[in-house]
mmCIF entry with sequence, helices, sheets and N, C-alpha, C, O atoms, coordinates in Angstrom:
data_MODEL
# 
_entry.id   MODEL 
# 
_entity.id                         1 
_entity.type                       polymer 
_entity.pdbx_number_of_molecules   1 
# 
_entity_poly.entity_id                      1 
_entity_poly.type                           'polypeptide(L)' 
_entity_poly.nstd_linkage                   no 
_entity_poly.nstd_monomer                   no 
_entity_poly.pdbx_seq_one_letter_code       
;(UNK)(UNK)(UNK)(UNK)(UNK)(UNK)(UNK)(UNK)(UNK)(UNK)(UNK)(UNK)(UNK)(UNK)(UNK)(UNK)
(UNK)(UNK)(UNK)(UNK)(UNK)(UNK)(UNK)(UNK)(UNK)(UNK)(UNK)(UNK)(UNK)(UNK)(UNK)(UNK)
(UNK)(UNK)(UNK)(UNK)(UNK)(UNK)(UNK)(UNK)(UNK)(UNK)(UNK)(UNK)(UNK)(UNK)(UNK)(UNK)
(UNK)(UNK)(UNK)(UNK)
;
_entity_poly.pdbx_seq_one_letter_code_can   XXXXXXXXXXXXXXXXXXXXXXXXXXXXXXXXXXXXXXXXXXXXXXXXXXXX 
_entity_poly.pdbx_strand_id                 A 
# 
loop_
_entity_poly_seq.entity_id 
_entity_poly_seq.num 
_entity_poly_seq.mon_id 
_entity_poly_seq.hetero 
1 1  UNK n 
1 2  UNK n 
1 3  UNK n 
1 4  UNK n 
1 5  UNK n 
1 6  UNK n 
1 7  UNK n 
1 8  UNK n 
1 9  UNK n 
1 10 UNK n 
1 11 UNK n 
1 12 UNK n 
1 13 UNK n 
1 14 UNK n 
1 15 UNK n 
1 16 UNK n 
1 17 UNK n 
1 18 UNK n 
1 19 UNK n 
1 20 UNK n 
1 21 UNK n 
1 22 UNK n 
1 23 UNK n 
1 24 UNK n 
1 25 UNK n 
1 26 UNK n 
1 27 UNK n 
1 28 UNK n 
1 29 UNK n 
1 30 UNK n 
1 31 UNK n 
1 32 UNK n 
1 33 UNK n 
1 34 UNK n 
1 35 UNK n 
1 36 UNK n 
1 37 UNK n 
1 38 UNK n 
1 39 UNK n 
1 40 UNK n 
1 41 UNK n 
1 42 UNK n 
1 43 UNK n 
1 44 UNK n 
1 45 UNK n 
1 46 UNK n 
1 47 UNK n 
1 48 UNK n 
1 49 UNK n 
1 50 UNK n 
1 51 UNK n 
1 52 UNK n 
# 
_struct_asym.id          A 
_struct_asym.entity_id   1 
# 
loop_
_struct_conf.conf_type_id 
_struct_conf.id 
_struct_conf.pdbx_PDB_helix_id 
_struct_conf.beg_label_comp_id 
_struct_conf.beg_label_asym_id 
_struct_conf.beg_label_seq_id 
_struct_conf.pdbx_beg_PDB_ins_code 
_struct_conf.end_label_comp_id 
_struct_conf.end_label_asym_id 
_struct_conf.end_label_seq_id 
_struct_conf.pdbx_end_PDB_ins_code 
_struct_conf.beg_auth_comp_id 
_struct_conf.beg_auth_asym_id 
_struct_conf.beg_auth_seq_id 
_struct_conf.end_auth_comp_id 
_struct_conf.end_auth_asym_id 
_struct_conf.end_auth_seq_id 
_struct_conf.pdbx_PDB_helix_class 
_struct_conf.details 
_struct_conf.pdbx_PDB_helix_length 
HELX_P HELX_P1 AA1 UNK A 2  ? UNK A 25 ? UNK A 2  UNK A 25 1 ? 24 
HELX_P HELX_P2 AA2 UNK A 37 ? UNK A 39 ? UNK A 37 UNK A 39 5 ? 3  
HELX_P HELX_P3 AA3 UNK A 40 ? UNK A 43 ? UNK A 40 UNK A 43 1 ? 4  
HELX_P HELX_P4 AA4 UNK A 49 ? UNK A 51 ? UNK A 49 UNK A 51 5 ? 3  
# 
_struct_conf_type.id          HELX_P 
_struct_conf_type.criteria    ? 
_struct_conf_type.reference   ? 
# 
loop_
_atom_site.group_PDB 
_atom_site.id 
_atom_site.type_symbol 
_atom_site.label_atom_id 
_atom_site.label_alt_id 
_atom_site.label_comp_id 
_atom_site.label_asym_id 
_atom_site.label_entity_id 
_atom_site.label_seq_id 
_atom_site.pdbx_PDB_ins_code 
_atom_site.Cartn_x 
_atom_site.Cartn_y 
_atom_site.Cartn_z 
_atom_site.occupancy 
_atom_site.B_iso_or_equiv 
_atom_site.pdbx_formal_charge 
_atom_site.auth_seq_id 
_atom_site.auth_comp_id 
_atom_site.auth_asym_id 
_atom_site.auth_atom_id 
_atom_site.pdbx_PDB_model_num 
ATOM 1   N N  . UNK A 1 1  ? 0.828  -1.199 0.000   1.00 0.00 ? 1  UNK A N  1 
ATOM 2   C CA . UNK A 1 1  ? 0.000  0.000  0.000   1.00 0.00 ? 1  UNK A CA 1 
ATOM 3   C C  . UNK A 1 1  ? 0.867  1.256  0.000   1.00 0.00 ? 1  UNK A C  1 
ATOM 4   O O  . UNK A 1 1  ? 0.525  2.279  -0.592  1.00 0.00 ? 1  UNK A O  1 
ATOM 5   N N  . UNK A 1 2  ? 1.981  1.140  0.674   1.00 0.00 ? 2  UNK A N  1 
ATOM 6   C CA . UNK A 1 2  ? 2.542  2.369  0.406   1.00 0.00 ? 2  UNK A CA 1 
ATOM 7   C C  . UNK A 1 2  ? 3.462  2.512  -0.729  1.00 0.00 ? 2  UNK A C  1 
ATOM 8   O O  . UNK A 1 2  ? 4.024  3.563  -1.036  1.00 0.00 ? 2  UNK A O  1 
ATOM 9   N N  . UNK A 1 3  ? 3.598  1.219  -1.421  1.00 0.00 ? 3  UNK A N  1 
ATOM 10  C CA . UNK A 1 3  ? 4.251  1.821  -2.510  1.00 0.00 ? 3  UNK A CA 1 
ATOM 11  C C  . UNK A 1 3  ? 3.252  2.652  -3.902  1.00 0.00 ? 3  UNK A C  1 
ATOM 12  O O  . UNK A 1 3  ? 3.619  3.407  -4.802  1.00 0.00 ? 3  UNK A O  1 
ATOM 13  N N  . UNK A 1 4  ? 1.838  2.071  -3.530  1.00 0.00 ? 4  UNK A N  1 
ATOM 14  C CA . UNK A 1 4  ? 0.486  2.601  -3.798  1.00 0.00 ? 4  UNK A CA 1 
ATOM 15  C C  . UNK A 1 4  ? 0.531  3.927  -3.971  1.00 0.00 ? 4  UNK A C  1 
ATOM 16  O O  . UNK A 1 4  ? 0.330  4.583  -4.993  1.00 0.00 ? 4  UNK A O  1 
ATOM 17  N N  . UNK A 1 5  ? 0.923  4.402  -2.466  1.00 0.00 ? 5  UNK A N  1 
ATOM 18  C CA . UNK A 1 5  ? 0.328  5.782  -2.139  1.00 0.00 ? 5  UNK A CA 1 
ATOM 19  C C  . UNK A 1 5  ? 1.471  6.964  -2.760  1.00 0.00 ? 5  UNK A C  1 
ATOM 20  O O  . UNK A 1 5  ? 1.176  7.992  -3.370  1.00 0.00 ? 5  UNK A O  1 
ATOM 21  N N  . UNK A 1 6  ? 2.914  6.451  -2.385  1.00 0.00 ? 6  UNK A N  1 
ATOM 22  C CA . UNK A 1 6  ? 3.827  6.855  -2.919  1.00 0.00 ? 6  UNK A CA 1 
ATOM 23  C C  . UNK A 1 6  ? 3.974  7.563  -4.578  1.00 0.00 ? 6  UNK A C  1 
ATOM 24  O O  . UNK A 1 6  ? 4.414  8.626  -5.016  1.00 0.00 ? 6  UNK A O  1 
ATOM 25  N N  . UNK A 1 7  ? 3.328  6.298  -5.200  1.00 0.00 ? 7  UNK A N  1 
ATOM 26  C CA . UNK A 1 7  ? 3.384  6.440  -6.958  1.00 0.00 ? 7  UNK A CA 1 
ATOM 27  C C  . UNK A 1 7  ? 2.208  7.325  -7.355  1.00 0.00 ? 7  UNK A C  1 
ATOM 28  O O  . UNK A 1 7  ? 2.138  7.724  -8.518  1.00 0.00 ? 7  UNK A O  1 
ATOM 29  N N  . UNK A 1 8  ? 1.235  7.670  -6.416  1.00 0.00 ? 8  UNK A N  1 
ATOM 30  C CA . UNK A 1 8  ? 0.017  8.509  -6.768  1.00 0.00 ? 8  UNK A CA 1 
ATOM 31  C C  . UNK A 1 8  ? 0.847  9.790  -6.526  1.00 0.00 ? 8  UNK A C  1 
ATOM 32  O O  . UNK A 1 8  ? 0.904  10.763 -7.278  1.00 0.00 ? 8  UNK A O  1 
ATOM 33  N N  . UNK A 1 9  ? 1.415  9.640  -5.467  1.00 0.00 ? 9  UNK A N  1 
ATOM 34  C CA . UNK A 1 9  ? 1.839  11.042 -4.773  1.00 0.00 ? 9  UNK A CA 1 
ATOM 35  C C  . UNK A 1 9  ? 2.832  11.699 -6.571  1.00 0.00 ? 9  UNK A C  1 
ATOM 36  O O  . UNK A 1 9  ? 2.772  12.690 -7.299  1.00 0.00 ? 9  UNK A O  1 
ATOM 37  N N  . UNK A 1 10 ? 3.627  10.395 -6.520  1.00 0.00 ? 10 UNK A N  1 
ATOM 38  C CA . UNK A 1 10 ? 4.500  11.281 -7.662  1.00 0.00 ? 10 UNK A CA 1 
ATOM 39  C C  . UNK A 1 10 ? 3.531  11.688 -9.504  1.00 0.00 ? 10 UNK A C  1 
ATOM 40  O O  . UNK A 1 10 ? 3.774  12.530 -10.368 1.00 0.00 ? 10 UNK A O  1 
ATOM 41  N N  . UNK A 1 11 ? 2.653  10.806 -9.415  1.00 0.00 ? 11 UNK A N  1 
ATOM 42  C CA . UNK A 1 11 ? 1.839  11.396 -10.383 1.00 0.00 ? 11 UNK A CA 1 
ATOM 43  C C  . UNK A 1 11 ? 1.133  12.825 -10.075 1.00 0.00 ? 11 UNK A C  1 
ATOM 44  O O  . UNK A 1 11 ? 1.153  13.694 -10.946 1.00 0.00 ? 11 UNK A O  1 
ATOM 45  N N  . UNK A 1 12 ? 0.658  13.001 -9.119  1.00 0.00 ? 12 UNK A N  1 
ATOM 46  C CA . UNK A 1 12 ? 0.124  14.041 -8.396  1.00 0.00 ? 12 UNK A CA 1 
ATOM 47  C C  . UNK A 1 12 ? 1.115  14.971 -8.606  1.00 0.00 ? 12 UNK A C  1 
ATOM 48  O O  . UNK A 1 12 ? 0.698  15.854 -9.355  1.00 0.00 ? 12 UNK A O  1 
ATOM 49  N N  . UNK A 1 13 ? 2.321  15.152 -8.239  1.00 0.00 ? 13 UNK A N  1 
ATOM 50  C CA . UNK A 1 13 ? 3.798  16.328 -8.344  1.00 0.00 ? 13 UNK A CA 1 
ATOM 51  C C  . UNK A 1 13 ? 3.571  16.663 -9.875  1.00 0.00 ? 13 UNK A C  1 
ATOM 52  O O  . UNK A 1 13 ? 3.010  17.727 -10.137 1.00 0.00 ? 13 UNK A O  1 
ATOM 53  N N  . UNK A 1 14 ? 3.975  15.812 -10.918 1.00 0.00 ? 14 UNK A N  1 
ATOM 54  C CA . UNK A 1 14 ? 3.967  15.780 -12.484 1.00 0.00 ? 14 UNK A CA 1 
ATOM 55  C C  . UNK A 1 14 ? 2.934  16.486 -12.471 1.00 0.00 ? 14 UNK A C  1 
ATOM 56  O O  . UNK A 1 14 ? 3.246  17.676 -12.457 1.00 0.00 ? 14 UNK A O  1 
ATOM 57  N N  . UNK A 1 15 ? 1.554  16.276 -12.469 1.00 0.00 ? 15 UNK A N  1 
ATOM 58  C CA . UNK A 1 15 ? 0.267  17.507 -12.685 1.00 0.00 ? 15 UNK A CA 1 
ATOM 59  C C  . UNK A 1 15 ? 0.553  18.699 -12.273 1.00 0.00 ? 15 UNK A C  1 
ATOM 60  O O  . UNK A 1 15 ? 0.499  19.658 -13.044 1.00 0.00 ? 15 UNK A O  1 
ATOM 61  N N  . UNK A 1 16 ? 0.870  18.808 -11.106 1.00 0.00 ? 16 UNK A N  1 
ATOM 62  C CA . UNK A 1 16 ? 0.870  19.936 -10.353 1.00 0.00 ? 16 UNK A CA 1 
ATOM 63  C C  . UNK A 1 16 ? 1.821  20.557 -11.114 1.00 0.00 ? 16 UNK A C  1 
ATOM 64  O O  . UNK A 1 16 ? 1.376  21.550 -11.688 1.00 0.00 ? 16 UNK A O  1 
ATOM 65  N N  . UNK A 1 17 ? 3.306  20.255 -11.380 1.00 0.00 ? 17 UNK A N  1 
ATOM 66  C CA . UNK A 1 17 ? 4.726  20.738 -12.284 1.00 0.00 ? 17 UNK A CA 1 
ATOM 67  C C  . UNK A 1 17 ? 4.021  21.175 -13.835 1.00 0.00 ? 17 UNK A C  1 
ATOM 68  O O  . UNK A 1 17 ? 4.787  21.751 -14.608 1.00 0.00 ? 17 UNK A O  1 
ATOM 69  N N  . UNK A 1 18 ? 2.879  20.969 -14.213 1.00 0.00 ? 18 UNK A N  1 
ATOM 70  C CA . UNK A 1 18 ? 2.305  20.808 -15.804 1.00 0.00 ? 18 UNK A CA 1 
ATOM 71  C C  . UNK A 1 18 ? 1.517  21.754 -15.611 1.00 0.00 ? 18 UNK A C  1 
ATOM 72  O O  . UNK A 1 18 ? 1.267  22.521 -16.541 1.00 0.00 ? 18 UNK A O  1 
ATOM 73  N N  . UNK A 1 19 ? 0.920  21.926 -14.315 1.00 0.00 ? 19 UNK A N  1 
ATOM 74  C CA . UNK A 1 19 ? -0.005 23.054 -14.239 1.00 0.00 ? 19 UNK A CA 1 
ATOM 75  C C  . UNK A 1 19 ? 0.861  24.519 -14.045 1.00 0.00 ? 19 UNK A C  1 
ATOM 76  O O  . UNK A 1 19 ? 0.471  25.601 -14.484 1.00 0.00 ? 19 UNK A O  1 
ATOM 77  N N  . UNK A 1 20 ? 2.198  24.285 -13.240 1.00 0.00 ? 20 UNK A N  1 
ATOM 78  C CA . UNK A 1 20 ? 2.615  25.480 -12.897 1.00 0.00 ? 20 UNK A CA 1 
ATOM 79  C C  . UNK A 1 20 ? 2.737  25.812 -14.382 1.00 0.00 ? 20 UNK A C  1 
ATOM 80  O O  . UNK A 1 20 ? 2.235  26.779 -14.954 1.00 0.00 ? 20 UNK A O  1 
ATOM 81  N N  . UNK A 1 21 ? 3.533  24.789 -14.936 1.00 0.00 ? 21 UNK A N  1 
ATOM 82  C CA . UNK A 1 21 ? 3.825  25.404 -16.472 1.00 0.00 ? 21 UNK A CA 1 
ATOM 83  C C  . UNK A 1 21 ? 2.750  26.253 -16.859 1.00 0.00 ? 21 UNK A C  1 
ATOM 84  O O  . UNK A 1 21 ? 2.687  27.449 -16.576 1.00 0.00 ? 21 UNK A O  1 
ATOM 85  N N  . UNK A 1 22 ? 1.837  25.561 -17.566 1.00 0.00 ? 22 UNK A N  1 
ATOM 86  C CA . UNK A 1 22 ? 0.913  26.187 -17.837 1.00 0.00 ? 22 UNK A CA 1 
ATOM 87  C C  . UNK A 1 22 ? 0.437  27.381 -17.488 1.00 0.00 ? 22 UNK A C  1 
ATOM 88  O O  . UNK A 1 22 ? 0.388  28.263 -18.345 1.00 0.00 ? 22 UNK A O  1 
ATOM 89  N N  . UNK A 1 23 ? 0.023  27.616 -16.237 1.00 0.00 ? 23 UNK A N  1 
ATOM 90  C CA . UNK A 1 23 ? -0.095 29.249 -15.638 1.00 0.00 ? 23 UNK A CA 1 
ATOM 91  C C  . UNK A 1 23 ? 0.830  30.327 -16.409 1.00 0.00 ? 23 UNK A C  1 
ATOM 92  O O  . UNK A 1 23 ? 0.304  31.360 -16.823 1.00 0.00 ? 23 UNK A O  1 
ATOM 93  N N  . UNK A 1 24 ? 2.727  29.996 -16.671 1.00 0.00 ? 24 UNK A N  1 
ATOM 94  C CA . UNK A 1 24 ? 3.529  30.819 -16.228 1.00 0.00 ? 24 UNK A CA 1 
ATOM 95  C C  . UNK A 1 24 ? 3.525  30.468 -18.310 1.00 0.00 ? 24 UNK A C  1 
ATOM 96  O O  . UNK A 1 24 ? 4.073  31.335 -18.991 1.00 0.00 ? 24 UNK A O  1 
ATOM 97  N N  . UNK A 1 25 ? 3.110  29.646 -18.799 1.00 0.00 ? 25 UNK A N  1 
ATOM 98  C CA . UNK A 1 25 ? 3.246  29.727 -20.230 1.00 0.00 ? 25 UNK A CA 1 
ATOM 99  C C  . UNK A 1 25 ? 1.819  30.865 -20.974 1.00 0.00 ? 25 UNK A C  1 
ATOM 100 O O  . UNK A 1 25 ? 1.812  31.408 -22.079 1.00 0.00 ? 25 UNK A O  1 
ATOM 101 N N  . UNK A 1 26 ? 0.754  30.914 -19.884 1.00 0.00 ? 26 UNK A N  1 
ATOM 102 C CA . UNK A 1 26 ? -0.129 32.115 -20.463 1.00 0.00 ? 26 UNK A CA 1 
ATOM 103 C C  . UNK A 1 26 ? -1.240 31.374 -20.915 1.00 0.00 ? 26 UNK A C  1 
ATOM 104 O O  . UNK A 1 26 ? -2.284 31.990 -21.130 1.00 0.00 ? 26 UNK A O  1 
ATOM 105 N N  . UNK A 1 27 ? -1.185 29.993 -21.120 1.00 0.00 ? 27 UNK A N  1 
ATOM 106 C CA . UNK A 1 27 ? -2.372 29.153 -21.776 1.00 0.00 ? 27 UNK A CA 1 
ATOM 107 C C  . UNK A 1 27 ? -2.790 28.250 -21.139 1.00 0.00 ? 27 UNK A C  1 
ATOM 108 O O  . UNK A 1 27 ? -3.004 28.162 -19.930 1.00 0.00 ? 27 UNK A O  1 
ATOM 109 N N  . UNK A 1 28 ? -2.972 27.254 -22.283 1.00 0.00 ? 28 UNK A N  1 
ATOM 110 C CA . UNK A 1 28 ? -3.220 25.985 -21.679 1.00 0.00 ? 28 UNK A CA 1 
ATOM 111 C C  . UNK A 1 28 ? -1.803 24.964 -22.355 1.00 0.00 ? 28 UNK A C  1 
ATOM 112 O O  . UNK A 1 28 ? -0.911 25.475 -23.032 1.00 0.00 ? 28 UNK A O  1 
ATOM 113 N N  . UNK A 1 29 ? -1.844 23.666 -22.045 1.00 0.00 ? 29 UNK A N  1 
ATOM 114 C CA . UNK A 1 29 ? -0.795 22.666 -22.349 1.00 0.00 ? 29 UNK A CA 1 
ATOM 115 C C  . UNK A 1 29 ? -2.080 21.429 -22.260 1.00 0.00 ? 29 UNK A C  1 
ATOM 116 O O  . UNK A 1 29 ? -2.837 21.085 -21.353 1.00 0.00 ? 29 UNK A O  1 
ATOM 117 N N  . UNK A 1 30 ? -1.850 20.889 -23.980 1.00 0.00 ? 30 UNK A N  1 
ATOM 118 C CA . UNK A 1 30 ? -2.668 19.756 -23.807 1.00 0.00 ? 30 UNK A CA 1 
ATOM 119 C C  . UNK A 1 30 ? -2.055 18.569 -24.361 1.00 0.00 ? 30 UNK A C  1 
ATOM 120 O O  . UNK A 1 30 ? -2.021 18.447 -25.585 1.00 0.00 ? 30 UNK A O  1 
ATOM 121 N N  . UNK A 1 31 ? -1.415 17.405 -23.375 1.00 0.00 ? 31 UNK A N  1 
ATOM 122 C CA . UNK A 1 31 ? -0.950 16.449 -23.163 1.00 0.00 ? 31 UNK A CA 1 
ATOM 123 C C  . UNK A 1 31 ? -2.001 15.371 -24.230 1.00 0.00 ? 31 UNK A C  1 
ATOM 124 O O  . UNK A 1 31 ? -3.180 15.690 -24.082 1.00 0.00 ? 31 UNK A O  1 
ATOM 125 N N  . UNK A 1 32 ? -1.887 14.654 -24.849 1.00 0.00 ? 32 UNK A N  1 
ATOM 126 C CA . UNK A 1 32 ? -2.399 13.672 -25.528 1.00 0.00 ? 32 UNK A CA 1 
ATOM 127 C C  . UNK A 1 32 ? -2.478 12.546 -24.615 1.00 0.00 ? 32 UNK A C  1 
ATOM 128 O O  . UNK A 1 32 ? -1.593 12.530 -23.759 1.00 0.00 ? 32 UNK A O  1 
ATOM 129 N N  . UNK A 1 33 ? -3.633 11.256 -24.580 1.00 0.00 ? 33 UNK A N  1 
ATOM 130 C CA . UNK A 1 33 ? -3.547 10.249 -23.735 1.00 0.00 ? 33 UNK A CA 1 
ATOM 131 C C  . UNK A 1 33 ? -1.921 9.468  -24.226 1.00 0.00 ? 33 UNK A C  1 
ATOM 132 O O  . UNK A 1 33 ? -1.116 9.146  -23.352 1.00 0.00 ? 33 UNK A O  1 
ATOM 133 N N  . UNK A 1 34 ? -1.743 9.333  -25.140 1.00 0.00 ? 34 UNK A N  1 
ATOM 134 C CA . UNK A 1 34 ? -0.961 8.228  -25.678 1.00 0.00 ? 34 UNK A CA 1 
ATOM 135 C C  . UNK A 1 34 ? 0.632  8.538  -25.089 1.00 0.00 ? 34 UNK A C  1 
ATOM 136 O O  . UNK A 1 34 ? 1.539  7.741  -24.848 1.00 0.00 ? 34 UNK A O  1 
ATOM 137 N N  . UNK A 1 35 ? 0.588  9.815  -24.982 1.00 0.00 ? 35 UNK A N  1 
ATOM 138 C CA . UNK A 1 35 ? 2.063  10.585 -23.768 1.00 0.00 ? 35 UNK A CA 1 
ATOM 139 C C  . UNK A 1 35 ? 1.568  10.901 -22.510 1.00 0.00 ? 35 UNK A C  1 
ATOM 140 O O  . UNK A 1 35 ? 2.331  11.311 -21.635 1.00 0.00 ? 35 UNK A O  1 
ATOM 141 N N  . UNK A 1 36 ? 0.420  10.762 -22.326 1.00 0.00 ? 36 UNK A N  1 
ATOM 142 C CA . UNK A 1 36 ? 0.124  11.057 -20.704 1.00 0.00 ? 36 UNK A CA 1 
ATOM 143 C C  . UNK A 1 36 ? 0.263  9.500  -19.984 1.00 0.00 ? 36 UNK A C  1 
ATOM 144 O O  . UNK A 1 36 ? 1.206  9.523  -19.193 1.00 0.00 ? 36 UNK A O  1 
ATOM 145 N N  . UNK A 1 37 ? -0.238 8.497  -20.020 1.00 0.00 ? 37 UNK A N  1 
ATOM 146 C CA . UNK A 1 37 ? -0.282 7.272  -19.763 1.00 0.00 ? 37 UNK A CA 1 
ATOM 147 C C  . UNK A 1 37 ? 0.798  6.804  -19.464 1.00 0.00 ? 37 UNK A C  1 
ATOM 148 O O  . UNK A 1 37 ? 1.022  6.572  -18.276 1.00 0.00 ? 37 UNK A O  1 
ATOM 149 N N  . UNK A 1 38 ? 1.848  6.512  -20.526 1.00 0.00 ? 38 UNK A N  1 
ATOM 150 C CA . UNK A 1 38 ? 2.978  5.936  -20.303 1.00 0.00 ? 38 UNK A CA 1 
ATOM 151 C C  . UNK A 1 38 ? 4.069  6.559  -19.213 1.00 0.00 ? 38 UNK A C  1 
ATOM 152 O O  . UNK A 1 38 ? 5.194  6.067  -19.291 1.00 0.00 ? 38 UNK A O  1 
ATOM 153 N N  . UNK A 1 39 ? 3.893  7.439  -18.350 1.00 0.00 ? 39 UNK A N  1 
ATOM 154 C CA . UNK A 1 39 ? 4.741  8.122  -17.185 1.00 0.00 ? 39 UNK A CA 1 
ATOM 155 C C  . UNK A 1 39 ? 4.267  7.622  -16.223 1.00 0.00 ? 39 UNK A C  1 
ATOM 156 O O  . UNK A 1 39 ? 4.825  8.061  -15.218 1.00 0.00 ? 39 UNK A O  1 
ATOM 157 N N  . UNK A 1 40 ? 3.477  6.883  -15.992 1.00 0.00 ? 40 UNK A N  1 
ATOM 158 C CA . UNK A 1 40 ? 2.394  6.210  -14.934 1.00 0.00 ? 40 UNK A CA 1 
ATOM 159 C C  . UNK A 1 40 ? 3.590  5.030  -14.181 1.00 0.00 ? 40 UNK A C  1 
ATOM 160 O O  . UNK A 1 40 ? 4.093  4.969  -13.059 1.00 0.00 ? 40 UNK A O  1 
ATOM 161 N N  . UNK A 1 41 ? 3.722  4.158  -15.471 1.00 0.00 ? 41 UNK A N  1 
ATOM 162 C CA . UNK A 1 41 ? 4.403  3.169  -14.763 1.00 0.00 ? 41 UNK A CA 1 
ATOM 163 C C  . UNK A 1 41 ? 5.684  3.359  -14.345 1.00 0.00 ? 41 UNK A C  1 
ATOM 164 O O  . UNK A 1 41 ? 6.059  2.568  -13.479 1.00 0.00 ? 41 UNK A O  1 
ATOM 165 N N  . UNK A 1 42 ? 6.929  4.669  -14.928 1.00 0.00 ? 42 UNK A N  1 
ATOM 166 C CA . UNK A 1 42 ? 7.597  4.415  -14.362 1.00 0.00 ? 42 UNK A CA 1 
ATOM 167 C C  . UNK A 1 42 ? 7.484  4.905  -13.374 1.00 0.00 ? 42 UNK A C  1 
ATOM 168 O O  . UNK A 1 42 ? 8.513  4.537  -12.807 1.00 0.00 ? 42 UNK A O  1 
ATOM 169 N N  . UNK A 1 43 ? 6.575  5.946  -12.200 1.00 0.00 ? 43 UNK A N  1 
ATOM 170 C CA . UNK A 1 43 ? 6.042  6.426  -11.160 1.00 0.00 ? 43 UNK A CA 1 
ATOM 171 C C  . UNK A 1 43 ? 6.022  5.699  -10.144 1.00 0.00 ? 43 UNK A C  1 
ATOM 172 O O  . UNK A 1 43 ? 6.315  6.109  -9.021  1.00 0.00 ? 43 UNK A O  1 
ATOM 173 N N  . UNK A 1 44 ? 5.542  4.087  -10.516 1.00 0.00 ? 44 UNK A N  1 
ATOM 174 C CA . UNK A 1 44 ? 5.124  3.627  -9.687  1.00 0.00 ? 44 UNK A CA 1 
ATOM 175 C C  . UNK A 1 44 ? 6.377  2.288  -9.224  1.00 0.00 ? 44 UNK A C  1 
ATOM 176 O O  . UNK A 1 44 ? 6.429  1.468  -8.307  1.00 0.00 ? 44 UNK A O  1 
ATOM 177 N N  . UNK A 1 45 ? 7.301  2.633  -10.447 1.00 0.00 ? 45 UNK A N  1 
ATOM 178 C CA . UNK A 1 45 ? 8.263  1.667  -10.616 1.00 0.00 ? 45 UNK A CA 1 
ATOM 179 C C  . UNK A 1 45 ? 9.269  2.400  -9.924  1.00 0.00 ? 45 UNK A C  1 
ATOM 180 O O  . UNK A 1 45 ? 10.227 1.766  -9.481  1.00 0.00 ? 45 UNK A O  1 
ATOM 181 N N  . UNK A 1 46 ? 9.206  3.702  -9.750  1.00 0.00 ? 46 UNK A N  1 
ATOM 182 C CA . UNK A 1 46 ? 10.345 4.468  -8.929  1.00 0.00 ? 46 UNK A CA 1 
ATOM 183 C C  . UNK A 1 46 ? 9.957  4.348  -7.274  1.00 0.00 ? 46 UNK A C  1 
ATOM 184 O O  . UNK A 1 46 ? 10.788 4.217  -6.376  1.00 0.00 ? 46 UNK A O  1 
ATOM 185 N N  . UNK A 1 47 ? 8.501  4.425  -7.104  1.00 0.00 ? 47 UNK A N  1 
ATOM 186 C CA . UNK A 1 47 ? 8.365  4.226  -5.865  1.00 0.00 ? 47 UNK A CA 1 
ATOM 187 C C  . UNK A 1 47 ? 8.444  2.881  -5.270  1.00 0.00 ? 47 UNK A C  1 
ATOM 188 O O  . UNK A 1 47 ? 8.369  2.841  -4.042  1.00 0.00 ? 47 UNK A O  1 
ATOM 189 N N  . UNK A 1 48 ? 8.608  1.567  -6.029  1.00 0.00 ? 48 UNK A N  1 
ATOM 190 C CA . UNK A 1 48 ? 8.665  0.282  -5.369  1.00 0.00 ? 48 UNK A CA 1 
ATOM 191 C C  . UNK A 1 48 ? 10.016 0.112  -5.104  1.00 0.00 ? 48 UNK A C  1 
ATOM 192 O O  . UNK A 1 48 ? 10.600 -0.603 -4.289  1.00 0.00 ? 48 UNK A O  1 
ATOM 193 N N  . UNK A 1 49 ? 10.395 0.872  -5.912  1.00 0.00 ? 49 UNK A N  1 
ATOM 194 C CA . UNK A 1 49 ? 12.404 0.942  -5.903  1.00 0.00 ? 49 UNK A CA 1 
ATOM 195 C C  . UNK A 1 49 ? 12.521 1.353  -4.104  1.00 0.00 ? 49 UNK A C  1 
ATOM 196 O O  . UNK A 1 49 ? 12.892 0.532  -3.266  1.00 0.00 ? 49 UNK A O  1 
ATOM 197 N N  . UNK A 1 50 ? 12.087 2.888  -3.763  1.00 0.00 ? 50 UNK A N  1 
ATOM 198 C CA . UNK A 1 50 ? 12.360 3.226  -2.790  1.00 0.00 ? 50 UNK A CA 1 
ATOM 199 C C  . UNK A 1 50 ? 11.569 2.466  -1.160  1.00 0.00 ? 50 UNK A C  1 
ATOM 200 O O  . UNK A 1 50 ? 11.454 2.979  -0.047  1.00 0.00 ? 50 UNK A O  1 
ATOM 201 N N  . UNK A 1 51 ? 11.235 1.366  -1.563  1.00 0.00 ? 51 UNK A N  1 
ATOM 202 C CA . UNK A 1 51 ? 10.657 0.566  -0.382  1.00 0.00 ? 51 UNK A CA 1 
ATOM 203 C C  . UNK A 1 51 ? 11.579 -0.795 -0.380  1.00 0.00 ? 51 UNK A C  1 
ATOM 204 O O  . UNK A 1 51 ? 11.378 -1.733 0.391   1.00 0.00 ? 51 UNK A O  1 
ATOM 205 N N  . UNK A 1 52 ? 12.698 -0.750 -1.438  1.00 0.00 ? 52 UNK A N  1 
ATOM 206 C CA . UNK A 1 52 ? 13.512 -2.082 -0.754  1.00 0.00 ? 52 UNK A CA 1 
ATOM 207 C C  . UNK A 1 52 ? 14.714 -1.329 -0.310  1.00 0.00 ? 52 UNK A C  1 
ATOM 208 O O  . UNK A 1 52 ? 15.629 -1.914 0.269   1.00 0.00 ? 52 UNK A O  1 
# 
């Protein structure tokens, strides 16, 4: 579970880092599913790393 909570957390940072962009770029930024998706797993693959 916490490597769960961990990998949300770092998806959660990435939005938040996409949004600052966005604000400070004047618009919007629109990510396609087919490049949004695939950052998922290594998220969650970085956080199982940091639990051994």
């Amino acid at each position: 579970m916490e490597t769960f909570g961990r990998g949300c957390l770092y998806i959660i940072l990435g939005i938040v880092v996409l949004m600052v962009f966005a604000l400070f770029a004047g618009g919007t930024v629109t990510i396609p599913w087919i490049i949004a998706i695939p950052p998922v797993v290594p998220a969650f693959w970085t956080a199982s790393k940091k639990n051994k």
